[in-house]
C-alpha positions in Angstrom: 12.6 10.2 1.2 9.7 11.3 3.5 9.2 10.3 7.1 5.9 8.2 6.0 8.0 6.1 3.1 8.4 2.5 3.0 12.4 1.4 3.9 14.3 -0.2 0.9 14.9 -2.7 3.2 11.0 -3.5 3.6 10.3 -2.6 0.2 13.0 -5.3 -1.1 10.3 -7.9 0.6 6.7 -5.9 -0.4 7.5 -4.8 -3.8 8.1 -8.3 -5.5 4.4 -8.9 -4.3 2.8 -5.8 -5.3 4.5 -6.3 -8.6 2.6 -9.6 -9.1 -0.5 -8.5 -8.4 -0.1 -5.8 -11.6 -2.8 -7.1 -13.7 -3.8 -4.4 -16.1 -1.8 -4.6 -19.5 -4.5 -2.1 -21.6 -4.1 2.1 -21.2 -1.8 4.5 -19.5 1.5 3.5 -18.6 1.1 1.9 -15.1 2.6 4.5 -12.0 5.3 3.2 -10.2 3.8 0.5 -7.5 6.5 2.2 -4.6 5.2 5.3 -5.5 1.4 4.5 -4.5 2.3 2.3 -1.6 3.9 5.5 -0.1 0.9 7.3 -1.2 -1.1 4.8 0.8 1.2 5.1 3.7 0.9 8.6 4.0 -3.1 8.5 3.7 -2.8 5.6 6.9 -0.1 7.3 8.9 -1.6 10.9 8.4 -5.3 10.0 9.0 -6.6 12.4 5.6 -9.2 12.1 3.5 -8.2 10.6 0.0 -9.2 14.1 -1.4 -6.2 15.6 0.9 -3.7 13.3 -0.4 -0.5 15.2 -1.2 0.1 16.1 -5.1 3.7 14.9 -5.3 2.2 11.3 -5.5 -0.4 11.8 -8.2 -4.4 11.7 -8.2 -6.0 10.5 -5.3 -8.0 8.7 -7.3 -5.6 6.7 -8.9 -4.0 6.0 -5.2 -7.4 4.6 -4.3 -7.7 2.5 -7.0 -4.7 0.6 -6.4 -5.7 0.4 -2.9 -8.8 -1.2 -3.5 -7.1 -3.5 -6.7 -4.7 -4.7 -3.8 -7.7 -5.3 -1.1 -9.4 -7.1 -3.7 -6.5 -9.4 -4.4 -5.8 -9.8 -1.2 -2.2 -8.6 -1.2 -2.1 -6.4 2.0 -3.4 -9.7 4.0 -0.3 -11.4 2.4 1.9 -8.7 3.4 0.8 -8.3 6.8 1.5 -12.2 6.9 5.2 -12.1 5.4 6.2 -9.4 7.8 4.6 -10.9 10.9 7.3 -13.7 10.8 9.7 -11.6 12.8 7.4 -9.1 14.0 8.7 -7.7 17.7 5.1 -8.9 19.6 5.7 -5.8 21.7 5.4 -3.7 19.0 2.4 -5.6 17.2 -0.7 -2.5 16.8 -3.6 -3.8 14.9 -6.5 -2.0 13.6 -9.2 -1.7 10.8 -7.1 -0.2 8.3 -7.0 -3.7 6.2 -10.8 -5.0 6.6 -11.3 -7.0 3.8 -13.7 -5.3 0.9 -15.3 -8.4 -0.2 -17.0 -9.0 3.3 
């Protein structure tokens, strides 16, 4: 596991609603959700272009896709919301990484 992955004990709360957000049933076999949220994790935490992102999680331009197919759905506002519950305000750091796409 990587510095920039997601914990299994975070993942235990973000996958079940990245999951339900899966809405395409037709083509390719659909790349593991955990696999692009790390993706996207790396892209945020690292600051590099989508272009730059590492091969060992796939085409960038697959990463982006399901970046923008979970903006559009709104699922990174619902999981900024579930893990704000117990968030430590102290360690609260908010920026424009999640501006909603649809403004």
């Amino acid at each position: 596991m990587s510095r920039h992955d997601i914990s299994d004990e975070k993942w235990a709360i973000i996958g079940p609603m990245l999951a339900k957000a899966s809405t395409e049933t037709r083509g390719r076999k659909r790349k593991d959700d955990r696999l692009m949220f790390n993706a996207i994790l790396w892209i945020m935490k690292t600051g590099a272009p989508w272009r730059d992102l590492h091969p060992e999680f796939g085409p960038w331009k697959t990463v982006h896709k399901r970046f923008l197919e979970w903006a559009k759905l709104e699922v990174w506002d619902d999981i900024l919301r579930k893990l704000s519950i117990n968030a430590d305000p102290e360690a609260i750091l908010i920026d424009a990484t999640f501006i909603k796409l649809h403004q």
